[in-house]
C-alpha positions in Angstrom: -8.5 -3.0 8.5 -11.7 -4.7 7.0 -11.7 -5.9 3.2 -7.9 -4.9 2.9 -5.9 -7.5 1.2 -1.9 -7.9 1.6 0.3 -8.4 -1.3 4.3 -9.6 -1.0 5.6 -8.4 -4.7 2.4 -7.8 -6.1 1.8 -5.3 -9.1 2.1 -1.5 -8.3 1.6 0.7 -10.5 3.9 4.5 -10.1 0.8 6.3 -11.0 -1.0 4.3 -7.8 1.8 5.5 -5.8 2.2 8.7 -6.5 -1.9 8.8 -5.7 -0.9 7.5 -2.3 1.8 9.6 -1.3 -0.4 13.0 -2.2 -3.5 10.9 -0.2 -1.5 11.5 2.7 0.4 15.0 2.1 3.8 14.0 0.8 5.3 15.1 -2.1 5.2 12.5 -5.1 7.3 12.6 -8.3 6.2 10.7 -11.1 8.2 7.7 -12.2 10.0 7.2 -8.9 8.7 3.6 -8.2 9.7 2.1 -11.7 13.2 3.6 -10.8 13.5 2.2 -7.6 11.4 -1.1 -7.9 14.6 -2.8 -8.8 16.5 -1.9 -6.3 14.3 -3.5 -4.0 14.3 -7.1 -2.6 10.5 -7.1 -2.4 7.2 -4.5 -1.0 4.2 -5.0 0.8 1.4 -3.5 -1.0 -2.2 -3.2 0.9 -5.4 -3.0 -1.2 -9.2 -2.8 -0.7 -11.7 -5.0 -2.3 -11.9 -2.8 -5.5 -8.3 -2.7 -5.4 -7.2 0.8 -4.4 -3.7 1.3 -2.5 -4.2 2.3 0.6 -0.6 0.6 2.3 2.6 -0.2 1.3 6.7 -0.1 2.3 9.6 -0.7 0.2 12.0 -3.0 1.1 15.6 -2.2 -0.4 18.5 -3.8 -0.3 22.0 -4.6 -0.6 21.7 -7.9 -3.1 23.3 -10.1 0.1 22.1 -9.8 3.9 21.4 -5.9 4.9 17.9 -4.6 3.7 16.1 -1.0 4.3 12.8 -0.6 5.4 11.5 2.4 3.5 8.2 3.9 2.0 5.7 3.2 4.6 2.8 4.9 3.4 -0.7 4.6 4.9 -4.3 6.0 3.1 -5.9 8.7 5.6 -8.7 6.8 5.6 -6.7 3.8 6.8 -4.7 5.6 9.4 -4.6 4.6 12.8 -6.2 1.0 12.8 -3.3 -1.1 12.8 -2.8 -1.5 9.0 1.0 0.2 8.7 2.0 -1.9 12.0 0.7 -5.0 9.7 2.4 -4.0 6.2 5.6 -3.8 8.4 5.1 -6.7 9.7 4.5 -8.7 6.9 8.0 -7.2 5.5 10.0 -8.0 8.1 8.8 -11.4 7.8 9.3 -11.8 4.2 13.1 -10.2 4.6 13.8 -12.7 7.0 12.7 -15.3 4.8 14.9 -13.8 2.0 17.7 -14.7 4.4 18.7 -11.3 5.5 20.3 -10.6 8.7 19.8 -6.8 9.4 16.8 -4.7 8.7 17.5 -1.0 8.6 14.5 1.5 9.5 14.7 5.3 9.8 11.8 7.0 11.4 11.1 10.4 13.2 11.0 10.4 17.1 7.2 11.1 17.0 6.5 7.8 15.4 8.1 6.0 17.6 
């Protein structure tokens, strides 16, 4: 996780995004993040020191005390040194501090 810097509500651009989530094999579709950025309490975006994305999760919520951990997306080339275990972490804490008493997270049993 060297030269990667953590954002709480920093800009993200859709475009950046959508990068991101073909990085890693999913399927994007453009325009999704400026629909859903206001349904979200806050996100955790993870950047290098020229600024690419290479982390992020949404946090959604319901506007009182139950949010959704959602999104997690880590770069390839960021996989598997601790940086989506750090972007969550970071969220959780920041939810907290928003007051929220439950924090929701689906995942597959592989992941675990």
């Amino acid at each position: 996780m060297h030269n990667v810097t953590l954002g709480w509500r920093t800009p993200v651009e859709d475009a950046e995004l959508v990068d991101l989530t073909i990085a890693r094999g999913g399927v994007a579709e453009p325009g999704w993040w400026d629909r859903i950025r206001p349904h979200s309490l806050g996100w955790v975006a993870a950047r290098t020191s020229d600024d690419k994305l290479v982390g992020f999760v949404n946090v959604a919520w319901d506007g009182c005390d139950h949010a959704f951990l959602i999104d997690t997306k880590t770069h390839p080339s960021h996989q598997h040194q601790g940086l989506g275990t750090t972007v969550v972490k970071l969220a959780i804490s920041e939810t907290r501090s928003a007051g929220c008493e439950w924090l929701f997270v689906d995942y597959v049993a592989d992941l675990a």
